[in-house]
C-alpha positions as semicolon CSV with decimal commas, in nm:
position;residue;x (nm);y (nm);z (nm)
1;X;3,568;1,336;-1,479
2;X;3,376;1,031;-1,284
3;X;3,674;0,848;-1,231
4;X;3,839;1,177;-1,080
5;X;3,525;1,166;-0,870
6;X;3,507;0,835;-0,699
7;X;3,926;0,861;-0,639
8;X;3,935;1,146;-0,414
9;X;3,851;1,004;-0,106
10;X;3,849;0,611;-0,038
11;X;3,496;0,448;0,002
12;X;3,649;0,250;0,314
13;X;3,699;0,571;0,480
14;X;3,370;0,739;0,421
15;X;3,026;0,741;0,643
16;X;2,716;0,577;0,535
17;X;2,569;0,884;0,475
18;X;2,898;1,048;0,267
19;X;2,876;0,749;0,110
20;X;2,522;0,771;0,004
21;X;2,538;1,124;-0,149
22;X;2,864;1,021;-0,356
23;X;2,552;0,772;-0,493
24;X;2,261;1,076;-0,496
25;X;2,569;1,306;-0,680
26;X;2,632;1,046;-0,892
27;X;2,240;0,989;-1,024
28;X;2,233;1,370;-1,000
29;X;2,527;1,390;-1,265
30;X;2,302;1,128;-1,478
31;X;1,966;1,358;-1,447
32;X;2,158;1,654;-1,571
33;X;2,312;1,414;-1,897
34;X;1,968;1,438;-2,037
35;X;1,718;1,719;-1,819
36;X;1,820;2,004;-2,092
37;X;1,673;1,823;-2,432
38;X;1,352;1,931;-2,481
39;X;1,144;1,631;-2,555
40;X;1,037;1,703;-2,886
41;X;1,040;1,370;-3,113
42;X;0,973;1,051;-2,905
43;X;1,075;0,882;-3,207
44;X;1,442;1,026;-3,051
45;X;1,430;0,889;-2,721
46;X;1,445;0,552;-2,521
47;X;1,487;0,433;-2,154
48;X;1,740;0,252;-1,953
49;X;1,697;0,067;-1,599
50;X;1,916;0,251;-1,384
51;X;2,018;0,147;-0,938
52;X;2,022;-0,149;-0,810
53;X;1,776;-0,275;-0,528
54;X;1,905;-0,433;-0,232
55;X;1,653;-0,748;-0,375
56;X;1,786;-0,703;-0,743
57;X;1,701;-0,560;-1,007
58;X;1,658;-0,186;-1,119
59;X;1,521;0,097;-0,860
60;X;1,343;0,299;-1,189
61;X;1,380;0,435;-1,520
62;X;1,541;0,716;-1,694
63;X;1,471;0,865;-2,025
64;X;1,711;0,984;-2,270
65;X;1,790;1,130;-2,638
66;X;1,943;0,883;-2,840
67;X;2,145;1,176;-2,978
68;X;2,358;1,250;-2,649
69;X;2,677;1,090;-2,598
70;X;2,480;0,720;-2,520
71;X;2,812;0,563;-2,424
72;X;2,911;0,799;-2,148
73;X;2,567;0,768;-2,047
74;X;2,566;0,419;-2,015
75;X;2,848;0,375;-1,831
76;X;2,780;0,644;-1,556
77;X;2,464;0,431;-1,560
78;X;2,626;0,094;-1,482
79;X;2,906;0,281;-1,262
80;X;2,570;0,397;-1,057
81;X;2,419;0,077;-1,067
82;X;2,808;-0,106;-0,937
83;X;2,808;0,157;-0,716
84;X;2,503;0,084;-0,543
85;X;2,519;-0,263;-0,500
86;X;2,831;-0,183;-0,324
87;X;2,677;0,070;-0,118
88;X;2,357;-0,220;-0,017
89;X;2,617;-0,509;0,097
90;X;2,851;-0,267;0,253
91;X;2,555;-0,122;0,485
92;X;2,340;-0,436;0,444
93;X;2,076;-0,236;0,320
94;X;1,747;-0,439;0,245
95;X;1,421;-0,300;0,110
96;X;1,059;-0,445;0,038
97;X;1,186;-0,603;-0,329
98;X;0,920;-0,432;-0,506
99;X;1,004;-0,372;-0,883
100;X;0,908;-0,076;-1,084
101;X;0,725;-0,145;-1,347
102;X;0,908;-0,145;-1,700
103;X;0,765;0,146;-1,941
104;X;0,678;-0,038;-2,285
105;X;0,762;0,368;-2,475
106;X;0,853;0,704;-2,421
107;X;0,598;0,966;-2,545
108;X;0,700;1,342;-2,548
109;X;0,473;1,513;-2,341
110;X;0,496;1,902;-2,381
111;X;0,918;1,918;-2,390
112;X;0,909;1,592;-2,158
113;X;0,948;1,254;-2,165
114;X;0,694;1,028;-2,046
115;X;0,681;0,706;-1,985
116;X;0,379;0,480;-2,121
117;X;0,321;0,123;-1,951
């Protein structure tokens, strides 16, 4: 499905803004991977890093169940974060090189996940 995705139109050919929802679609396509589990066990549930800031390193973190197809997961996760890095050189994007802060656990929270620092 993602690979269908990213060859139907070539990234050469596309606008900086076409370009940048193919990237918001993308993380979309991640959020909905792990939005409809109910955050009931945080025993069940970890975090990744996922983007890539023009500076390096990760633009934030996403929770997910450990019990959802991790490796399909993953990789949309790295495609995202190749993806992005692309996307920054391409349009020379730069930013302030802030980094979000790295959550330590993920508590459940009423159905949700949230992060603890």
């Amino acid at each position: 499905m993602f690979s269908v995705f990213l060859s139907c139109q070539d990234n050469d050919m596309l606008s900086q803004d076409q370009e940048a929802q193919r990237l918001q679609d993308l993380f979309n396509e991640i959020e909905s991977m792990v939005s409809t589990f109910s955050c009931d066990n945080s025993d069940d549930w970890t975090f990744i890093g996922y983007g890539s800031k023009p500076c390096g390193g990760f633009v934030g973190y996403i929770a997910y169940p450990l019990f959802i197809d991790t490796q399909l997961f993953i990789e949309k996760i790295d495609a995202h974060k190749q993806a992005q890095e692309d996307f920054n050189q391409k349009w020379q994007i730069y930013s302030d090189c802030s980094l979000p802060n790295q959550p330590t656990e993920v508590l459940c929270d009423n159905g949700a996940p949230k992060f603890i620092y």
